[in-house]
TISELUM-109435 format. One record per residue (C-alpha): residue number from 1; residue in one letter; chain; x, y, z. Coordinates in steps of 0.001 Angstrom, whole numbers. Example, Ala and Ser with C-alpha at 12.3 -4.5 7.8 and 13.67 -1.06 7.14 Angstrom:
<recs>
> 1;A;A;12300;-4500;7800
> 2;S;A;13670;-1060;7140
</recs>
This chain:
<recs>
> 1;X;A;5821;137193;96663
> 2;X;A;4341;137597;100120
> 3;X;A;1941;134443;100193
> 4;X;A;-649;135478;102657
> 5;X;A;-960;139001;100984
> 6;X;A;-1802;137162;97861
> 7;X;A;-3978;135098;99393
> 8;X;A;-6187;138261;101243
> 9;X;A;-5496;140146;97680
> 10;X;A;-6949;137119;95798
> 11;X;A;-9635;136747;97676
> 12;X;A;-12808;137487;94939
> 13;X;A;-11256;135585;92603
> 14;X;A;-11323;132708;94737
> 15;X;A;-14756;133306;95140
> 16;X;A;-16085;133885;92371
> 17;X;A;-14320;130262;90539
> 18;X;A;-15860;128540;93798
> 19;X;A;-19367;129734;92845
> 20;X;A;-18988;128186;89602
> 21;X;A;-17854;124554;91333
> 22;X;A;-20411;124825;94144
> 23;X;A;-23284;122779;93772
> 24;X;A;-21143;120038;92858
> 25;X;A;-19554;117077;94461
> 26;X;A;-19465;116132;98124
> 27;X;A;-17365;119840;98824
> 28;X;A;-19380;122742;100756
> 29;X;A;-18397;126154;99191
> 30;X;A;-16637;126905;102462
> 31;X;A;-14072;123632;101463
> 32;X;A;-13335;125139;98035
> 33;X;A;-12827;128576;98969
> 34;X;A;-10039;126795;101392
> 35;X;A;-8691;124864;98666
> 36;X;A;-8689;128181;96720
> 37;X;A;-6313;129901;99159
> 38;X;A;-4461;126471;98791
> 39;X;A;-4273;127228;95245
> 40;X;A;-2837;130445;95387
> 41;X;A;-77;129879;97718
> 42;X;A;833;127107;95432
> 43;X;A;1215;129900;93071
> 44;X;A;3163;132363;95092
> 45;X;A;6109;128969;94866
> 46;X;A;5350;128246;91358
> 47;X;A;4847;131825;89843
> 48;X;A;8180;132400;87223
> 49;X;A;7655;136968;85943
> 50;X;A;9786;135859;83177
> 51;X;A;7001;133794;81104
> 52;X;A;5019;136191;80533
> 53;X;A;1829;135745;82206
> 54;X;A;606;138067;84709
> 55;X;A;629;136562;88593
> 56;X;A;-3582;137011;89001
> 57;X;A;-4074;134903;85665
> 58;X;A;-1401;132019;86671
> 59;X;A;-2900;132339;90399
> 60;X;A;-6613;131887;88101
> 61;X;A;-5170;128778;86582
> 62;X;A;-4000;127120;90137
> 63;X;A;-7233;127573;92240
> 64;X;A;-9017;125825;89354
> 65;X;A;-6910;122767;89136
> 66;X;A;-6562;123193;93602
> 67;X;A;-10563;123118;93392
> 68;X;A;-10875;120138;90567
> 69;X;A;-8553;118286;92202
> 70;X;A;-10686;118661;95880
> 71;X;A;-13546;117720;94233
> 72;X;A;-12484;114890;92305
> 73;X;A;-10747;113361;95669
> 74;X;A;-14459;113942;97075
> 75;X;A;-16462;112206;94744
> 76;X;A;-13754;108889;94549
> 77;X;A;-15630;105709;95770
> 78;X;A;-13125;104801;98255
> 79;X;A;-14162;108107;99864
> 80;X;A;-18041;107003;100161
> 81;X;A;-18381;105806;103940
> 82;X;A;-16439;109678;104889
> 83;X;A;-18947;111416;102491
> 84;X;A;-21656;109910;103592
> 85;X;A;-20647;110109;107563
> 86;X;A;-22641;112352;109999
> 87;X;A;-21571;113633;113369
> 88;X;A;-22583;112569;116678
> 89;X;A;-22158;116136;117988
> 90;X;A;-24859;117779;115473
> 91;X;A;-28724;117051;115623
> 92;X;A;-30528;114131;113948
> 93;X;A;-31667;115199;110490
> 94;X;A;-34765;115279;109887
> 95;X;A;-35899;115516;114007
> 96;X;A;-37398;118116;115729
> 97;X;A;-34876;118138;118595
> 98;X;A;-31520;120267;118357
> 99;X;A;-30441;117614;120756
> 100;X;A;-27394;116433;119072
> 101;X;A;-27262;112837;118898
> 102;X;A;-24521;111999;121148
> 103;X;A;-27377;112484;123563
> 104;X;A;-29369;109646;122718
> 105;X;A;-26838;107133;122854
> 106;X;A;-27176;105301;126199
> 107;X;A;-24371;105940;128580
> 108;X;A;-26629;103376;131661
> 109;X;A;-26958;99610;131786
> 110;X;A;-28657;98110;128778
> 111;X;A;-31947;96494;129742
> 112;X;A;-32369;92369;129361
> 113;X;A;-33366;92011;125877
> 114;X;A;-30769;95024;125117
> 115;X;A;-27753;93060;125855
> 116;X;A;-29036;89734;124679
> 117;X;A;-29214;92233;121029
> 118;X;A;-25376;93096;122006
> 119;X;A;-24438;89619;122411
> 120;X;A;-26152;88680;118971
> 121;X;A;-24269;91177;117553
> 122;X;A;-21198;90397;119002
> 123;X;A;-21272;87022;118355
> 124;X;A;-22108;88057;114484
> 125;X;A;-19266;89805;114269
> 126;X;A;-17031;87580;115861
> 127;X;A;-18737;85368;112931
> 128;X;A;-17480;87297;110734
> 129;X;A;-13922;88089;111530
> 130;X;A;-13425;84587;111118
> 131;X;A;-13923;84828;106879
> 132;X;A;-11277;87728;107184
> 133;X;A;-7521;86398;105629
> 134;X;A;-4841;87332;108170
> 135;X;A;-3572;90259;106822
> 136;X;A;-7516;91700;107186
> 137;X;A;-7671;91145;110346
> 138;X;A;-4772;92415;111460
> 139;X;A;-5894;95863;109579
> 140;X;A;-9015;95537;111447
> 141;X;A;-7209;95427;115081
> 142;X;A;-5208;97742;114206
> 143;X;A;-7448;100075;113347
> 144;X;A;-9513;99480;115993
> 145;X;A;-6980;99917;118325
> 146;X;A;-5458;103715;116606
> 147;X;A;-2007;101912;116876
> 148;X;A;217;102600;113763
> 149;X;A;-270;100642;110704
> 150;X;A;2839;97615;110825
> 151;X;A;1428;95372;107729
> 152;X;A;3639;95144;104772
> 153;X;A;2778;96604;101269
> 154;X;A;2051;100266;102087
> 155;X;A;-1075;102280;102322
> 156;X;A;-2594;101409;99396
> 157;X;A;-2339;97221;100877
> 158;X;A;-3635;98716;103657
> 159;X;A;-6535;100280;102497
> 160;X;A;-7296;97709;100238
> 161;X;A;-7319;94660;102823
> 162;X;A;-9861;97186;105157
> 163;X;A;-12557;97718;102406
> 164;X;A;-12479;94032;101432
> 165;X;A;-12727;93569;105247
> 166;X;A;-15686;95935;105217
> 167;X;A;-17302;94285;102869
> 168;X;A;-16966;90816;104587
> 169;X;A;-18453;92317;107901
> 170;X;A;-20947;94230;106882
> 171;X;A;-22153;90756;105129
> 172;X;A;-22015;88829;108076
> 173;X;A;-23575;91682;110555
</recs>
């Protein structure tokens, strides 16, 4: 089955099981009706004519789990600081200005009591690196530099030794 015809042919039906997931979870109903088209070209690969079921029901079936699946990545804890992120490109909520924000960050010289703020903060930080274990702070550089993740024990160590690292800083700052 032609995938992307299914997808255009499926379209209400993706639709309509995203209006029954929207006001939940962390997903806008734009991001489910993407995982919905996700769903159903799962289904074009997956679809077997000789058990019976017709391809619209079994295409039903997969945007569901596609969608419950989305949202139930969205809602996970380790997700929170992603959720809960705004972008520097969009306005302030809650200002008047459609200014986005990027335009109030200060791109001069800070002022005198400005950098002695910066140093504080620095110096806070550099504080706080100290209470990391190795293996945290070399997740820290590294992702602080974009280079490639080299540490030993996978993502998951990964990912693990930067929220305990999070945690630490965000103490000490």
């Amino acid at each position: 089955m032609n995938a992307e015809r299914a997808v255009r042919d499926h379209e209400r039906l993706i639709g309509a099981i995203a209006s029954r997931f929207t006001p939940r979870g962390g997903l806008t109903r734009d991001d489910l009706i993407q995982e919905g088209r996700i769903g159903v070209w799962n289904a074009c690969s997956a679809f077997r004519p000789e058990v019976g079921l017709t391809f619209s029901a079994f295409a039903g079936v997969c945007i569901e789990r596609q969608m419950v699946t989305a949202l139930t990545a969205a809602t996970r804890q380790k997700h929170k600081y992603l959720n809960q992120s705004f972008s520097l490109d969009l306005p302030a909520p809650g200002m008047e200005s459609d200014d986005p924000m990027s335009d109030s960050v200060p791109t001069r010289d800070l002022g005198p009591l400005d950098s002695v703020l910066a140093w504080e903060e620095i110096a806070r930080l550099g504080r706080g690196m100290r209470t990391l274990t190795a293996n945290q702070r070399e997740a820290v550089m590294v992702r602080m530099d974009r280079r490639p993740y080299a540490l030993h024990g996978g993502t998951k160590h990964i990912s693990n030794a930067l929220t305990r690292a999070d945690i630490k800083l965000r103490e000490a700052v």
